[in-house]
C-alpha positions in Angstrom: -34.3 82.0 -100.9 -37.3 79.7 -100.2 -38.4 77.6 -102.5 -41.9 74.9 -103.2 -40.7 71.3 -102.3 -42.8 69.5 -105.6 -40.7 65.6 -104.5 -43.0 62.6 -105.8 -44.7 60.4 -103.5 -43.0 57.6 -103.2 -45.1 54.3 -103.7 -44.4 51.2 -101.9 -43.5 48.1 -103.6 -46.6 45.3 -102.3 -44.3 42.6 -102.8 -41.1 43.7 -101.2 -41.8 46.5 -98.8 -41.5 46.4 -95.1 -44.6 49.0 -94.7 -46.7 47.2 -96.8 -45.6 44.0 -95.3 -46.4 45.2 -91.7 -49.8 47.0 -92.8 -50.8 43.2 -94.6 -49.9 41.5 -91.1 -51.4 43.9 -88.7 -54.3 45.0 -90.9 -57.0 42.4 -91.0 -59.0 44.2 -93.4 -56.4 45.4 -95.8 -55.4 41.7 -95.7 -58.8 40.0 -96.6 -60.9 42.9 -98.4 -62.1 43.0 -101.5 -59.5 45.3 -103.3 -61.0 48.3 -105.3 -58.7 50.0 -107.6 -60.1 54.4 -107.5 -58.7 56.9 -110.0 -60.9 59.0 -108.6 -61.9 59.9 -105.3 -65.5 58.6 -105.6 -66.2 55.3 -107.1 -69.6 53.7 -107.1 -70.0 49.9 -106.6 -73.0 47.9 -108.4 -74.9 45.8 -105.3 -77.2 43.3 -106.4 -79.7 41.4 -103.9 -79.1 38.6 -106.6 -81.9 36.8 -108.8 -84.9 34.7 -107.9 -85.8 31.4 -109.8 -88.8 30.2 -110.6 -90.3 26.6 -112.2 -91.2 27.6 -115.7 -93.5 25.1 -117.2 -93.8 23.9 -121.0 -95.0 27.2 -123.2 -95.3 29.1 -119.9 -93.9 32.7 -119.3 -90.8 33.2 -117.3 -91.3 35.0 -114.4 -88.9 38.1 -114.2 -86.8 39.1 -111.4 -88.0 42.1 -108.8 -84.4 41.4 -106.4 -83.1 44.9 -105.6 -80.2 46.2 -107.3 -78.4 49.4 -106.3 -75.2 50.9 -105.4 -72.4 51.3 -102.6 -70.8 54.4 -102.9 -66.8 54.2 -102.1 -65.3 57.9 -101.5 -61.6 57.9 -100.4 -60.0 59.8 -97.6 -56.1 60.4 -96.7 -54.8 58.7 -93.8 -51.2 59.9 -93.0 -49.0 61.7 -91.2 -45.5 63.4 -91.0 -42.5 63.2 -88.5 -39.8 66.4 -88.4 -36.4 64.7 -88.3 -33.3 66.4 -87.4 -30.1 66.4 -89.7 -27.9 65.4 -86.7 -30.0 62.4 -85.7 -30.1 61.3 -89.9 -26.6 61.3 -89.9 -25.2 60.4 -86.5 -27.2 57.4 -85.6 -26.6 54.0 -86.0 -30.4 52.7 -86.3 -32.0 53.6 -89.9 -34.3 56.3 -88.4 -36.1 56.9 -91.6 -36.8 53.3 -92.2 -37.8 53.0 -88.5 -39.9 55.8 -88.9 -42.0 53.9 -91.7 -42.2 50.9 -90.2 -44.1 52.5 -86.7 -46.5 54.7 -89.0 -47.4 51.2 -90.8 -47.9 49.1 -87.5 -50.4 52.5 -86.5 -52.3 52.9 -90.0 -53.0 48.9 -89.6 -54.7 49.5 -86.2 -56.4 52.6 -87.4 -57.6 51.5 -90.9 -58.9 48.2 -88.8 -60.5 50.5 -86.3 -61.9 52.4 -88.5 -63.7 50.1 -90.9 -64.8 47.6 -88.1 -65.3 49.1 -84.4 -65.8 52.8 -84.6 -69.5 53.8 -83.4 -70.3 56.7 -84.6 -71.4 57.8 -88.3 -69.1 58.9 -90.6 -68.1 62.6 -90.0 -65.5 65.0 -88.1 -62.6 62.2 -87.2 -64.6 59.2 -88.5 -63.6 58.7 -92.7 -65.6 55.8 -93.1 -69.2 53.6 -92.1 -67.4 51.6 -89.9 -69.5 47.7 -90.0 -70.5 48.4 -86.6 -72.1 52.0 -87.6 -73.7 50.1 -90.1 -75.2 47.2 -88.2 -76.5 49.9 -85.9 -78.4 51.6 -88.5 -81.8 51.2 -89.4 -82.0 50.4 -93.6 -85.5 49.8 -94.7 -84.2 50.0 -98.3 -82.9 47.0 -97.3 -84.7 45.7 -95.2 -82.8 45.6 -91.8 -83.4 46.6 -88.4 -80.3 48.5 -86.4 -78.8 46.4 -83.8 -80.3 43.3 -85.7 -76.9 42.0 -85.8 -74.7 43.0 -82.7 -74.9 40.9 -80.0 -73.6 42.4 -76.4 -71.7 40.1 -74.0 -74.0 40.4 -70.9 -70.8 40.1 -69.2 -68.0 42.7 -70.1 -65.0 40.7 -70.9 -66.5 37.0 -70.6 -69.0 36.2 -73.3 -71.1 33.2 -73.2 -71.0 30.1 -75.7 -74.5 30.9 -76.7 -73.5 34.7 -77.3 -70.8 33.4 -79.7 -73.3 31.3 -81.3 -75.7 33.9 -81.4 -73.6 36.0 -82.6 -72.3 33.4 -85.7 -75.9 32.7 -85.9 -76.7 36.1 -87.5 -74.9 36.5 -90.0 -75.5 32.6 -91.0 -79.3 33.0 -91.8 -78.5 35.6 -94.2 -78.5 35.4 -98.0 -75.0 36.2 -97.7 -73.5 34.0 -95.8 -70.5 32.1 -97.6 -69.6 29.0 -95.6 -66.5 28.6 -97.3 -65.3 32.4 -97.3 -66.3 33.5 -93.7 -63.8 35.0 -91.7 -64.2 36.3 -87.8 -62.1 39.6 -87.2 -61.5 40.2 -83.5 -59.7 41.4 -81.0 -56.5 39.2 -79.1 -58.8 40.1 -75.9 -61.2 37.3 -77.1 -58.3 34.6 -77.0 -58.4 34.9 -73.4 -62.1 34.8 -73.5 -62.6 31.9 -75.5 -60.1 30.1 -73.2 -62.8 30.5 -70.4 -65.6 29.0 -72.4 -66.0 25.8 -70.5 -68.1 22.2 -70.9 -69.6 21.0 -67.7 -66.5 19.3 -66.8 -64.6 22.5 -67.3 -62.3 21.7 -70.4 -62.3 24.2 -73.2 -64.8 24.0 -75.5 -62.9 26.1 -78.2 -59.1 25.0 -78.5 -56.6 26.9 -80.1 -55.2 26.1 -83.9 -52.4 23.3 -83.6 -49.7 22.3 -85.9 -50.0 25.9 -87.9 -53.8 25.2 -87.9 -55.3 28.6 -88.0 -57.6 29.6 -84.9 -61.1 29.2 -85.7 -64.8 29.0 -83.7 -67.5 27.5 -85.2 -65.5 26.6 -88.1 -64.9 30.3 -88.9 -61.4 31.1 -89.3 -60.4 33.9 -86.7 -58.1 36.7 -87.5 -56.8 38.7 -85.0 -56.4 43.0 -85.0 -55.5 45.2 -82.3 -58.0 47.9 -83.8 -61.0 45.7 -83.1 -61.8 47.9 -80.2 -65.0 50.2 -79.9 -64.2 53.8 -80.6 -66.0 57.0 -80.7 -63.7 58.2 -83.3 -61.2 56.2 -85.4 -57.9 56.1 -83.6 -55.0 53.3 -83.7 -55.1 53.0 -79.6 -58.7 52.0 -79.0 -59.9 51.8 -75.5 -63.2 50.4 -75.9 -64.8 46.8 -76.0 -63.2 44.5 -78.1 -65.2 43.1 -80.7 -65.1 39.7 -82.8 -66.5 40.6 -86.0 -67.9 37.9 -88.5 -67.5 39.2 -91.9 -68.1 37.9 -95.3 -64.9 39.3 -97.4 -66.3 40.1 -101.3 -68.4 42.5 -98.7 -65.5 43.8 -97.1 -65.0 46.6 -100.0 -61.3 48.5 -100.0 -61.1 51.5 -102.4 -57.3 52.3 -103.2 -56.8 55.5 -104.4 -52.8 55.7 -103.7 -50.2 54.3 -101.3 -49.1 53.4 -99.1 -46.7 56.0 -99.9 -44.0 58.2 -98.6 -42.7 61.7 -99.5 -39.5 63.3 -97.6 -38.7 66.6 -97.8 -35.1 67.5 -97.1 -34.2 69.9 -94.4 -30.8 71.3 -96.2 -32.6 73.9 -98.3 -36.2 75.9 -98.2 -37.5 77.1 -94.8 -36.5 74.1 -93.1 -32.8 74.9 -94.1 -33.2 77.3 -91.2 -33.6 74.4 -88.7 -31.7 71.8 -90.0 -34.9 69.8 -89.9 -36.0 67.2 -92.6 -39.8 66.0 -92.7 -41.1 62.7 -93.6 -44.6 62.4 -94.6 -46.7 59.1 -94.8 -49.8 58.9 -96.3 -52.5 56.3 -97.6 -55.5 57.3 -99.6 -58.2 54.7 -98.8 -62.5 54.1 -98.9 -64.1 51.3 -97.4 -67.8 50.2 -97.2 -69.5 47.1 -96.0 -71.3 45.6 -99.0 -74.8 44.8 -97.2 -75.6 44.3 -93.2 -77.1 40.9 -93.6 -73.9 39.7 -94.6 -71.9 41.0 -91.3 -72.5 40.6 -87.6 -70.5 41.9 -84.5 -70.3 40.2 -81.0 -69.6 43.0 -78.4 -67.3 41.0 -75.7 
């Protein structure tokens, strides 16, 4: 007789666990965003233009404050997936096929959840859970003032960006109110390395040279980090095809809901339905919401 599977997701251990290990290296956002704990699956965050300041002389008045202050909303979506293994491969290989198993779903999530926060173009909808920075910075907001495309700079030349694109691009985001000289981080794609490699002075040495002695990379002074989901993408996906982009971000902006995981669920295949195929199912999930806190503090070259 059939019966309802109710096992508990598993959570994984953030200090210890090879998934969360490989989703912290892969994933430059999960790495570096501000985290946002959810018991809910809509959260909103307080955002604050900040507060003006004003001379106030000897009896006089104090001016009050007219800065903007409203909200992000955070709602979480579930990010997962589920692999049918059979008994005979559990038990007869060598390899630890469940552990394995974990491991590739984490190295994918990384490049997806990346993808998806940073590069994808369209708005959020049908395959795309979140307002990715670039769907943002290519959005009109006269609530807040911006312009869409304000802030995305596109290499003239596919593949080869110029030094004054970078610096254009850097630029941007560094006349902004919230620009953080000391917190700044550029997220791009390992396509760039080779890119920055051919920026060249006039007697053709590099003008950007790679971090030496464990020095990270930077340009400009911005620390870069590196993610293979820092493609363009018409819907999120973890195998991007697009144009890479280097995006410079300011990370208190970089807002990470966590509702749960990442976490693991495995449903054995020696009793219930699957006891008629002798087929166990691991399922691997991460419920997550991101939003950019505010488009002046983000800008995207398009290399």
């Amino acid at each position: 007789m059939a019966r309802n599977t109710l096992e508990a997701w598993i959570p994984e251990e953030w200090e210890t666990s090879k998934v969360v290990q490989t989703v912290q290296q892969m994933s430059a956002v999960e790495a570096l965003g501000s985290p946002i704990p959810m018991n809910s699956d809509t959260k909103h965050v307080p955002r604050t233009a900040g507060m003006g300041v004003d001379v106030v002389d000897k009896g006089g008045a104090y001016g009050e404050d007219t800065s903007l202050n409203d909200e992000v909303l955070l709602t979480v979506k579930k990010l997962g997936k589920a692999a049918r293994i059979a008994e005979e491969d559990i038990d007869d290989s060598v390899a630890d096929v469940i552990s394995a198993k974990m491991v590739g779903w984490a190295k994918s999530y990384a490049k997806f959840f990346d993808n998806a926060t940073l590069a994808v173009t369209a708005a959020a909808g049908t395959g795309v859970p979140f307002t990715s920075l670039y769907s943002l910075l290519h959005t009109t907001d006269a609530t807040l003032g911006y312009t869409a495309d304000t802030n995305i700079t596109v290499a003239a030349t596919a593949g080869a960006p110029t030094y004054a694109e970078f610096s254009t691009a850097v630029g941007n985001v560094e006349s902004g109110d919230y620009f953080d000289p000391g917190n700044m981080v550029a997220i791009a794609h390992p396509a760039f390395r080779k890119s920055l490699r051919g920026v060249l002075d006039t007697q053709n040495r590099p003008i950007f040279v790679e971090g030496l002695a464990g020095t990270p990379d930077t340009i400009f002074g911005v620390t870069v980090r590196w993610s293979l989901g820092a493609r363009t993408s018409p819907t999120a996906t973890a195998t991007p095809t697009g144009r890479p982009i280097m995006a410079f971000v300011n990370p208190e902006l970089l807002l990470v809901g966590r509702r749960s995981g990442p976490e693991s669920v495995f449903i054995d295949g020696r009793d219930g339905l699957s006891a008629l195929t002798d087929e166990s199912i691991l399922k691997m999930r991460s419920r997550r919401a991101f939003a950019y806190g505010h488009p002046a503090g983000g800008s995207i070259l398009v290399g």
